[in-house]
C-alpha positions in Angstrom: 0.0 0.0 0.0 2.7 2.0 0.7 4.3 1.9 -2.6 1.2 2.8 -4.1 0.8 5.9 -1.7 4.4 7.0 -3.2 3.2 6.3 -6.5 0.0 8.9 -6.2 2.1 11.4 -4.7 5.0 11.4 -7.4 1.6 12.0 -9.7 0.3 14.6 -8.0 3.7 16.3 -7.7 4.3 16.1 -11.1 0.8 17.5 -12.3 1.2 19.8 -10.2 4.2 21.1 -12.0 2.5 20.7 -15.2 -0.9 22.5 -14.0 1.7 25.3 -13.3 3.3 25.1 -16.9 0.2 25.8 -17.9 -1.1 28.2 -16.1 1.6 30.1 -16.9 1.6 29.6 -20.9 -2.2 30.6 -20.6 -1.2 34.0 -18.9 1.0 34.8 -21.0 -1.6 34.3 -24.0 -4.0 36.3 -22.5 -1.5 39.2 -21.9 -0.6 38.5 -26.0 -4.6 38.4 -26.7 -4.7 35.2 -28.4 -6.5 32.3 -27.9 -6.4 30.3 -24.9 -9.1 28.0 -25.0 -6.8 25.1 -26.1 -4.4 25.5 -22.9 -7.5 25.8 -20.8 -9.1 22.6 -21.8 -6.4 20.6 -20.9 -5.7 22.5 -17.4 -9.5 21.5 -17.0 -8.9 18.0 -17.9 -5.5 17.7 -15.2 -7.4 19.2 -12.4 -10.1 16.4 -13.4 -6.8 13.8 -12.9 -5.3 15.5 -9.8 -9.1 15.1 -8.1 -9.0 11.3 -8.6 -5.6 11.3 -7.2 -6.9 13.2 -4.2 -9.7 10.9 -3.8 -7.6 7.7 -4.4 -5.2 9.2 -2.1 -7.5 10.0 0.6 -9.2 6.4 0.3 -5.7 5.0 1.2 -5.3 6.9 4.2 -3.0 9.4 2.8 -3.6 12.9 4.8 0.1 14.4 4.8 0.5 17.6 2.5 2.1 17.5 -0.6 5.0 20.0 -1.3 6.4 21.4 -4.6 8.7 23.8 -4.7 7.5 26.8 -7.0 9.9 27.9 -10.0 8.1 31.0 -10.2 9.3 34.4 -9.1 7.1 36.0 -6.9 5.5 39.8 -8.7 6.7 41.8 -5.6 9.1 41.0 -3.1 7.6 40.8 0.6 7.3 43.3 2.5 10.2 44.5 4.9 9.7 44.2 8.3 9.2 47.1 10.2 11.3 48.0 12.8 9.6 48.3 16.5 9.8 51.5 17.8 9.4 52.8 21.4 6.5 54.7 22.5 6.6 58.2 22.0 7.4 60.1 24.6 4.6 62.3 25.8 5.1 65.6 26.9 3.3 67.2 29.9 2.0 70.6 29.5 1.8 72.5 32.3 -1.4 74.1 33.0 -0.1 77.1 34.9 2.1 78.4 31.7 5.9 78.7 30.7 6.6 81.6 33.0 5.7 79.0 35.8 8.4 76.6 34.7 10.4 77.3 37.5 9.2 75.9 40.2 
């Protein structure tokens, strides 16, 4: 069972990848205004595979996630951290005026 757990999971991995591929081709022939309906077809019909796999996967017990390492650069880079300030000081004001300072 094991083996076939590893099996599904090398799938799924890989069709991710390709999903991906593809998604990204489509893009860009949107951004190019051409036809996409081709591309989007078969991303339709890969999602159709990677639900069986879910499902098959699932069936055998199978419940740990899945990672894939994206080759895709990110459109912005994150945000910085900001740094932690302290609390502004507050300032007392004296009720009684400056010419009272004195005392």
């Amino acid at each position: 069972m094991d083996n076939r757990i590893n099996e599904i999971r090398k799938k799924i991995r890989a069709l991710r990848v390709s999903m991906l591929e593809a998604d990204a081709i489509m893009h860009e022939q949107i951004n190019q205004d051409e036809e996409c309906s081709e591309i989007a077809g078969e991303i339709m019909v890969m999602r159709a595979a990677m639900s069986l796999l879910v499902q098959e996967r699932a069936r055998l017990g199978d419940r740990e996630p899945i990672l894939v390492n994206s080759f895709f650069i990110p459109r912005r880079a994150p945000a910085a951290p900001r740094p932690v300030s302290d609390r502004p000081t507050r300032r007392r004001i004296d009720a009684r005026g400056p010419e009272n300072d004195h005392a």
